[in-house]
N, CA, C and O of each residue as an XYZ file, in Angstrom:
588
protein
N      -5.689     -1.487    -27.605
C      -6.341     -1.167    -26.348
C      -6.660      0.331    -26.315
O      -5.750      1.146    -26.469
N      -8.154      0.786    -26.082
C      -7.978      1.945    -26.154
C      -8.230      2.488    -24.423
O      -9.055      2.034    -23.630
N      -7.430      3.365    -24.240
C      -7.226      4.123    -23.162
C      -8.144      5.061    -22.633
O      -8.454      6.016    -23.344
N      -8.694      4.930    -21.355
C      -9.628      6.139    -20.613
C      -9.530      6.801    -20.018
O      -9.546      6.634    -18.799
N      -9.328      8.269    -20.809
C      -8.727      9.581    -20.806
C      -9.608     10.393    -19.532
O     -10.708      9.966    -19.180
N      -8.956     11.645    -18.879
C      -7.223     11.597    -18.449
C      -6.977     11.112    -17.709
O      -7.677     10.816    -16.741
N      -5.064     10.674    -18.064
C      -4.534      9.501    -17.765
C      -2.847     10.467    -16.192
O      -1.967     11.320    -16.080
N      -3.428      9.596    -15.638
C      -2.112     10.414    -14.947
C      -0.599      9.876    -14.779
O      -0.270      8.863    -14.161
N       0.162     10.679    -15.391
C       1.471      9.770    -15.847
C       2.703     10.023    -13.995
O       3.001     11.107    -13.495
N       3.009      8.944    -13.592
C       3.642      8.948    -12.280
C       5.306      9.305    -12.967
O       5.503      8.868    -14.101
N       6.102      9.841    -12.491
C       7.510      9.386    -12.743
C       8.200      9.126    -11.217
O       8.461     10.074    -10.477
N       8.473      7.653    -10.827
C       8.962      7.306     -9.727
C      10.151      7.847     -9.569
O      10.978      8.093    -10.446
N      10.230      8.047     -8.310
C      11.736      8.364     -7.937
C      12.169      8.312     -6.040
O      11.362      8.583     -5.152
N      13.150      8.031     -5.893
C      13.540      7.489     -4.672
C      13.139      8.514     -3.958
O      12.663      8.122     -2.893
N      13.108     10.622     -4.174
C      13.079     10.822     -3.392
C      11.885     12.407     -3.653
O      11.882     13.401     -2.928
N      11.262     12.243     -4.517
C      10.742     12.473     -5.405
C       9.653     11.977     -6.883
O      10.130     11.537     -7.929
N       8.413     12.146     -6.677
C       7.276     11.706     -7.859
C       6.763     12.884     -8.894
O       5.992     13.809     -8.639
N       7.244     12.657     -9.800
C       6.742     13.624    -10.950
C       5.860     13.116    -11.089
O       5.715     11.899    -10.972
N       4.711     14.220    -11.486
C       3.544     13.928    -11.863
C       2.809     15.192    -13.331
O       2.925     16.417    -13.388
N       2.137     14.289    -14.254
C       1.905     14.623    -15.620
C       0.559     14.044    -15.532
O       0.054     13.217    -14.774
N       0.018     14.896    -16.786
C      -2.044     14.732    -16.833
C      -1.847     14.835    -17.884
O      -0.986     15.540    -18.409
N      -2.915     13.877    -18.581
C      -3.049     14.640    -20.064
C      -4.979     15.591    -20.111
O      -5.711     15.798    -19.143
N      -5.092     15.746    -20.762
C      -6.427     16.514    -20.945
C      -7.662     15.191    -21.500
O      -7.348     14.212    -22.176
N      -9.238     15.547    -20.940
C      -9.734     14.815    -21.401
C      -9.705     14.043    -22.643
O      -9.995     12.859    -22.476
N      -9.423     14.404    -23.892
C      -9.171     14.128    -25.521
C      -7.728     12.887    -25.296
O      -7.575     11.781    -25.814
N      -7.186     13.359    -24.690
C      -5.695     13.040    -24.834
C      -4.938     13.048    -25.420
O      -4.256     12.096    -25.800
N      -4.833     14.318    -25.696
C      -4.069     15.328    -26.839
C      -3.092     15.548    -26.007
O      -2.088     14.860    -26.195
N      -3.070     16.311    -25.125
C      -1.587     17.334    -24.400
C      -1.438     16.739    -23.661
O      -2.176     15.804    -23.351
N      -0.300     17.108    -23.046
C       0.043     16.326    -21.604
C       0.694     17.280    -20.705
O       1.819     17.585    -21.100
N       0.476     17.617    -20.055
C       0.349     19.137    -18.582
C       0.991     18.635    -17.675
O       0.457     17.695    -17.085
N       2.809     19.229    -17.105
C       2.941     19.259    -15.581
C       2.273     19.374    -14.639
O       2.019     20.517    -14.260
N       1.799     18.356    -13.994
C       1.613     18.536    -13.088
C       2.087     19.154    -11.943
O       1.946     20.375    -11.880
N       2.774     18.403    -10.755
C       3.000     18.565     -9.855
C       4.416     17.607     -9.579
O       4.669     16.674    -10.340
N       5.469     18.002     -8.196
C       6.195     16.904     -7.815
C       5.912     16.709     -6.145
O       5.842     17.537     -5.237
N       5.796     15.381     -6.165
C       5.801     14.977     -4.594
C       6.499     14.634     -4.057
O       6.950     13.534     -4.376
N       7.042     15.308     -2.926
C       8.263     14.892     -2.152
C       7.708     14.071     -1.278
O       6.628     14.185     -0.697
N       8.864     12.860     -1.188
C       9.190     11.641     -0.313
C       9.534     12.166      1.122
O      10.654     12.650      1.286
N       8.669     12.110      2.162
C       8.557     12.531      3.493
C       9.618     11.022      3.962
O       9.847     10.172      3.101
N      10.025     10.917      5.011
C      11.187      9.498      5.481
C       9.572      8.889      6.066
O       9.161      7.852      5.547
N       9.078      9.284      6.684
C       8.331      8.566      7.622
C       6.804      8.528      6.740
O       6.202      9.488      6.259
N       6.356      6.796      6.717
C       5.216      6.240      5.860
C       5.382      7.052      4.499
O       4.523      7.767      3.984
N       6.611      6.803      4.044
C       7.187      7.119      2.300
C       5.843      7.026      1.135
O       5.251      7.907      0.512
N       5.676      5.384      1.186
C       5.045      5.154     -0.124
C       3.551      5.458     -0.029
O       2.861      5.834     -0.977
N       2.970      5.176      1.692
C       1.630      5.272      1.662
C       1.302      6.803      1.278
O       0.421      7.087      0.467
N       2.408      8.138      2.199
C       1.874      9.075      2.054
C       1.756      9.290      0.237
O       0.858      9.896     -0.348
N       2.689      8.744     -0.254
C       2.299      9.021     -2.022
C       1.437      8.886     -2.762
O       0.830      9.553     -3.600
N       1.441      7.550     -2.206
C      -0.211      7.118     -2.884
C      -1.337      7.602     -2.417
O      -2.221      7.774     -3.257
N      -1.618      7.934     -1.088
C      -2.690      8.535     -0.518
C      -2.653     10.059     -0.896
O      -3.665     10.743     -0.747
N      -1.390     10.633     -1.425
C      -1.324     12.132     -2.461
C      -1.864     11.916     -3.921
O      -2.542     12.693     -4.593
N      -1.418     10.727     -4.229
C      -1.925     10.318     -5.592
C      -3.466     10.359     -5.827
O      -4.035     11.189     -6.536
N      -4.011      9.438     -5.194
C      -5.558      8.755     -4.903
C      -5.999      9.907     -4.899
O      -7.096     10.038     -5.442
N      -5.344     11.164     -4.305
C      -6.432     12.460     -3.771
C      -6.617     13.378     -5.339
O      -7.626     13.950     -5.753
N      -5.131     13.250     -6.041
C      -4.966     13.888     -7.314
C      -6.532     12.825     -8.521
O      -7.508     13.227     -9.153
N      -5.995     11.591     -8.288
C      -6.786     11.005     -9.173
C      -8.198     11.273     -8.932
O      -8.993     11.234     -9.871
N      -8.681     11.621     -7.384
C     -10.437     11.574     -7.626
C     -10.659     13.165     -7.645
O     -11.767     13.656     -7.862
N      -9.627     13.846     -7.423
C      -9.748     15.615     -7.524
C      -9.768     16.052     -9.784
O     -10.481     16.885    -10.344
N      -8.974     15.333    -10.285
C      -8.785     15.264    -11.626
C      -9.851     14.316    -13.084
O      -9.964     14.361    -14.309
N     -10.594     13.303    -11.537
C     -10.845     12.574    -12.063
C     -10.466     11.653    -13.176
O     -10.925     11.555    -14.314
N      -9.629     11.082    -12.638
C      -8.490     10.381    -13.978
C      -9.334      9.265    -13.920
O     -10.003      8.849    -12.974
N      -9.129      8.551    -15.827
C      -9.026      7.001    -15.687
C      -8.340      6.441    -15.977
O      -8.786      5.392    -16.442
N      -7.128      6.527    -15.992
C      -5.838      5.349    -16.249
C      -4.703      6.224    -15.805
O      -4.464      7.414    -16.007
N      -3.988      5.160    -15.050
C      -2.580      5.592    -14.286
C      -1.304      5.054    -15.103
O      -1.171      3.876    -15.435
N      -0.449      6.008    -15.362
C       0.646      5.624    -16.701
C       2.228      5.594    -15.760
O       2.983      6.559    -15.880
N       2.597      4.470    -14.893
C       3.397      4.396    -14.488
C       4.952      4.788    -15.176
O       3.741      4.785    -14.952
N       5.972      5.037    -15.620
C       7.223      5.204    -15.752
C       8.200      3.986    -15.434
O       8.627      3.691    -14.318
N       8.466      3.344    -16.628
C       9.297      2.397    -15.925
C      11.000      2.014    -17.045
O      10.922      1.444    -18.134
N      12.146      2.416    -16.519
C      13.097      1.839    -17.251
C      13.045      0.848    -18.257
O      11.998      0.237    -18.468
N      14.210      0.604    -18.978
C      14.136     -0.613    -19.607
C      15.791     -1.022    -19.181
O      16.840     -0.390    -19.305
N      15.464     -2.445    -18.600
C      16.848     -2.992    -17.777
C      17.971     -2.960    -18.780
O      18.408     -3.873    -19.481
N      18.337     -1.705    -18.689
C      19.739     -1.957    -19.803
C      21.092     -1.968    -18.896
O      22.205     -2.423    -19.163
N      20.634     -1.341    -17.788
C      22.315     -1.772    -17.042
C      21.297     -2.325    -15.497
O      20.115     -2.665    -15.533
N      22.081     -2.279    -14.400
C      21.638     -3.265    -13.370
C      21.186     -2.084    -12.317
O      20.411     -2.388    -11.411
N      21.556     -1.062    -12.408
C      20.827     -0.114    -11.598
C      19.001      0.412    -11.789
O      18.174      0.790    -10.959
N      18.930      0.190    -13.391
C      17.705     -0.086    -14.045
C      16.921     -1.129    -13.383
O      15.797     -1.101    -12.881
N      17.649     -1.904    -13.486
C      16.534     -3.172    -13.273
C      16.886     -3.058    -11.842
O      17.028     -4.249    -11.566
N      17.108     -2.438    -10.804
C      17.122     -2.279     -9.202
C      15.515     -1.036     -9.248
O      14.557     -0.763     -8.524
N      16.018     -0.673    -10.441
C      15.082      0.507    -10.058
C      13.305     -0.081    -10.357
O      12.268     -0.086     -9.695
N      13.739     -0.550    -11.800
C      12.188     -1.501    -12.111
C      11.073     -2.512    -10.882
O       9.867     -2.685    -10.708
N      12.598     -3.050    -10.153
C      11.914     -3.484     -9.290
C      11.058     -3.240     -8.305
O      10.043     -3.830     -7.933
N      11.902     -1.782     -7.739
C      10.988     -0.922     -6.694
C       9.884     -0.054     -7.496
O       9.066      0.620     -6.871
N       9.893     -0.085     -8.467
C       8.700      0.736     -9.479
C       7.658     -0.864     -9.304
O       6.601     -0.606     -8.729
N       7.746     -1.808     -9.547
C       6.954     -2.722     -9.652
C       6.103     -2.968     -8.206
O       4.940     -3.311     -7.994
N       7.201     -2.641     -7.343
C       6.525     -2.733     -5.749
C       5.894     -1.924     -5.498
O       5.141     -2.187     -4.560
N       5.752     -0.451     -6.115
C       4.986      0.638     -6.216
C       3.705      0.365     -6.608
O       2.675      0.524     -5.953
N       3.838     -0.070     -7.757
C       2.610     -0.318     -8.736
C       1.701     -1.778     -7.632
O       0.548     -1.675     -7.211
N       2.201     -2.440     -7.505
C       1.337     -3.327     -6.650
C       0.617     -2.555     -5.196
O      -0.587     -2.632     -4.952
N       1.469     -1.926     -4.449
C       0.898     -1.185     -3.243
C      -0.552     -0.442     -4.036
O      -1.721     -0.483     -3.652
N       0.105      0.307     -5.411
C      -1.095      1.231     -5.697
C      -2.311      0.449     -5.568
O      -3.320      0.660     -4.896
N      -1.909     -0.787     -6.594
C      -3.327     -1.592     -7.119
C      -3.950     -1.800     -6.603
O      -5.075     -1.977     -7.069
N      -3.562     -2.014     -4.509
C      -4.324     -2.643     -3.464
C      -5.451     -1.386     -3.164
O      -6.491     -1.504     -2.516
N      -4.996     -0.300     -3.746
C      -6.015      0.808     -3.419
C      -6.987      2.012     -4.372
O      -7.726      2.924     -4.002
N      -6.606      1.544     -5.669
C      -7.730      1.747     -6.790
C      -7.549      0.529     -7.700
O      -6.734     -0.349     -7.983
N      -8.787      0.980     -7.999
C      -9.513     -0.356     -9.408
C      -8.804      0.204    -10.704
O      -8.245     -0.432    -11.598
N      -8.986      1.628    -10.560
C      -7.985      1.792    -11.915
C      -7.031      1.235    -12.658
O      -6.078      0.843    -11.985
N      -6.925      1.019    -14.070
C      -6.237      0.232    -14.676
C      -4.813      1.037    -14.493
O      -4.716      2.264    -14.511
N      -3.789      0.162    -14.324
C      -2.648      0.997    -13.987
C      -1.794      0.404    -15.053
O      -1.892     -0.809    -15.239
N      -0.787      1.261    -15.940
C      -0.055      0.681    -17.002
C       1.193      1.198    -17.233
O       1.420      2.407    -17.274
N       2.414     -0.086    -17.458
C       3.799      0.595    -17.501
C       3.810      1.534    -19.043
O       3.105      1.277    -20.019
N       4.840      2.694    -18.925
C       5.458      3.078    -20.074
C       6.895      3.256    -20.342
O       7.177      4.341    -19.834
N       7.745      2.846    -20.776
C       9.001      2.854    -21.144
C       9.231      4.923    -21.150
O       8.862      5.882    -21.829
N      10.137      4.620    -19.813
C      10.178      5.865    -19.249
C      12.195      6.638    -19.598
O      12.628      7.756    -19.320
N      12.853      5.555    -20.207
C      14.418      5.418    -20.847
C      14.997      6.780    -21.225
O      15.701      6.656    -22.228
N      14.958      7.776    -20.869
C      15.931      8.725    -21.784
C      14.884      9.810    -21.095
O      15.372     10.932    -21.227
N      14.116      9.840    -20.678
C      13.174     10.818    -20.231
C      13.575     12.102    -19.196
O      13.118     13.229    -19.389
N      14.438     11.803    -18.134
C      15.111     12.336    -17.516
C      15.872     13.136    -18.096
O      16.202     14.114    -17.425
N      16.390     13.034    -19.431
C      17.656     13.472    -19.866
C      16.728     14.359    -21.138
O      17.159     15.446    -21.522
N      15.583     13.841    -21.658
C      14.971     14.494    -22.689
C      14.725     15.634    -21.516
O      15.672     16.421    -21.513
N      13.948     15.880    -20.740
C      13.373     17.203    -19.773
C      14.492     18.057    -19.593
O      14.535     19.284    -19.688
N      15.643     17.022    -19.244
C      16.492     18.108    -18.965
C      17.097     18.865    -20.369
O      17.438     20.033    -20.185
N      17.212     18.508    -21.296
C      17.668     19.315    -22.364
C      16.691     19.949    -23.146
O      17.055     20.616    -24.115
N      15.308     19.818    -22.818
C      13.998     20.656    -22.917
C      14.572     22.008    -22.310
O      15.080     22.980    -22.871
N      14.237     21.653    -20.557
C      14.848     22.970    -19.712
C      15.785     23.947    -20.096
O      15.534     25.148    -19.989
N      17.278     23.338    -20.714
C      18.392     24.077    -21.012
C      18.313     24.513    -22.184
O      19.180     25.270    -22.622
N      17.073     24.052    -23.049
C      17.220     24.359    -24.647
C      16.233     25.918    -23.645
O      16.527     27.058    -24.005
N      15.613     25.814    -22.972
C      14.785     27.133    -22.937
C      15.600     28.328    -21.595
O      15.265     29.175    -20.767
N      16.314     27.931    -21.907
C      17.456     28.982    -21.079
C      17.456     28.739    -19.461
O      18.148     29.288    -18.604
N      16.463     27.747    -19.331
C      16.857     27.418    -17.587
C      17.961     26.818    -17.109
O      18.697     26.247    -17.914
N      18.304     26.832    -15.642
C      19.915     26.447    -15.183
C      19.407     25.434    -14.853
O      18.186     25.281    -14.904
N      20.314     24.429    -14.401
C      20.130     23.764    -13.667
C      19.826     23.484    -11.900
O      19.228     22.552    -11.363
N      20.321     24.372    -11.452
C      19.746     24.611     -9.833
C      18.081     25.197    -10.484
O      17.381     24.996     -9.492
N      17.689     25.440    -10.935
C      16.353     25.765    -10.877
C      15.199     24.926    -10.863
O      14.180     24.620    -10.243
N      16.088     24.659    -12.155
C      14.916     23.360    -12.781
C      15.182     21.876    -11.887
O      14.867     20.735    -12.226
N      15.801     22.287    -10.765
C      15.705     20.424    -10.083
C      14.321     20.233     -9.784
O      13.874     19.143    -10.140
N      13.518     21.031     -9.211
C      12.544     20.661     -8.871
C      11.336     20.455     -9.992
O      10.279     19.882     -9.727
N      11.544     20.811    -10.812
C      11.013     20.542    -12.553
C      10.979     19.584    -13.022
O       9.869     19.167    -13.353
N      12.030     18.858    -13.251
C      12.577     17.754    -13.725
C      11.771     16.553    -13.920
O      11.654     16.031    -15.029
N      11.277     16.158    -12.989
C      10.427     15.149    -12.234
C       9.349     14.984    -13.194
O       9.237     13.919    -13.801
N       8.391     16.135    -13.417
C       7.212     16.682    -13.833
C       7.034     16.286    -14.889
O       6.151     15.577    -15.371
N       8.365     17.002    -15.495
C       8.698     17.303    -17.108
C       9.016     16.068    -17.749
O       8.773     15.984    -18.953
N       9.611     14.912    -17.039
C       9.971     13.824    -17.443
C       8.923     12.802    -17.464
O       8.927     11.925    -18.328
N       7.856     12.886    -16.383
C       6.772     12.614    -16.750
C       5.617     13.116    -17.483
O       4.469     12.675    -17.433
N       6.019     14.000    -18.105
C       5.134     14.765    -19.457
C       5.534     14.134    -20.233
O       4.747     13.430    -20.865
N       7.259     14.098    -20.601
C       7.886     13.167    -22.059
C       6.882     12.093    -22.257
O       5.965     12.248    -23.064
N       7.026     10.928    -21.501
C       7.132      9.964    -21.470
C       5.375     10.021    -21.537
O       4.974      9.263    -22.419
N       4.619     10.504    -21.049
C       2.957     10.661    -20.873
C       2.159     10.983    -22.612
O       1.009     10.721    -22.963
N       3.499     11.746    -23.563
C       3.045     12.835    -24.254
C       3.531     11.360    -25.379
O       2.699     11.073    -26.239
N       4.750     10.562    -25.324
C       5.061      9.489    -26.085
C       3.940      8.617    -25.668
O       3.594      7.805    -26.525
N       3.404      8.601    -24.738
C       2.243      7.230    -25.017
C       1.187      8.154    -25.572
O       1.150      7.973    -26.789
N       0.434      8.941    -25.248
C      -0.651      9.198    -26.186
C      -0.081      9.723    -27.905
O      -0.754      9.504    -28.912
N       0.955     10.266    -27.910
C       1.153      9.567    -29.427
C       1.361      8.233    -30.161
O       1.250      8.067    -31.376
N       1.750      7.112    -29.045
C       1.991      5.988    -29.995
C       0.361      5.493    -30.084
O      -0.248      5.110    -31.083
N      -0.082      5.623    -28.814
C      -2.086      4.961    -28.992
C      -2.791      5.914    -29.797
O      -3.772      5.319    -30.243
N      -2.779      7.162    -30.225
C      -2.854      7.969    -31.758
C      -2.619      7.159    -33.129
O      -3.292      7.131    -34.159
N      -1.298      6.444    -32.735
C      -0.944      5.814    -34.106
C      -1.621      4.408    -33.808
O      -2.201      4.104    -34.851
N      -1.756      3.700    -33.133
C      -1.628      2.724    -32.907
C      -3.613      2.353    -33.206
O      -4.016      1.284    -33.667
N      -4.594      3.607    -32.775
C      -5.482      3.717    -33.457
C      -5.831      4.094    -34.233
O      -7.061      4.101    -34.280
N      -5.135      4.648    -35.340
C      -5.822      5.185    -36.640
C      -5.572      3.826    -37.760
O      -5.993      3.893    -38.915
């Protein structure tokens, strides 16, 4: 399947959305931004932050973040990532696609600390960066996966 570049990679989170771009080519993959979870109209205000990123960036494919159910908090979490991804769908045509998002959290964070940041700093990083991993592993495997 080939992919229509740039792709904007989401990293869900209960209270908190990392967000990652890759560049037209789909070579790099660029922090974006993180969106904080307001209590009141949570998911719409996200997506209606999203929708504004996607037609401001002009993206064509949305690269969701999603666990792989290895313990049961995973698969609590997959689920509300799946309820995400359906709300989105009701409001772009864009092709929207999971990526095995597993270790990503923990890769950013030892990115951060390998480059001398603390941890109170980089919380608000995190998010971003974890959706870069995981953004930067799919356009390398569809690299390999097309040559």
């Amino acid at each position: 399947m080939i992919t229509q570049k740039p792709i904007l990679a989401i990293d869900y989170g209960e209270r908190k959305f990392g967000l990652a771009i890759s560049d037209s080519k789909g070579i790099i993959a660029t922090p974006l931004c993180v969106l904080k979870v307001q209590e009141k109209n949570k998911t719409e205000k996200i997506i209606e932050n999203i929708l504004k990123i996607v037609e401001e960036y002009k993206i064509k494919t949305i690269l969701i973040g999603k666990p792989q159910p290895f313990i049961e908090s995973y698969e609590k979490t997959a689920k509300k990532i799946e309820k995400f991804k359906e709300k989105l769908e009701q409001k772009t045509t864009l092709p929207i696609i999971y990526q095995d998002e597993s270790y990503s959290t923990a890769t950013a964070q030892n990115m951060l600390l390998s480059l001398g940041q603390n941890t109170k700093s980089t919380k608000g990083k995190i998010d971003m960066i974890a959706a870069t991993v995981f953004l930067e592993e799919f356009l390398n495997s569809e690299d390999r996966n097309n040559a």
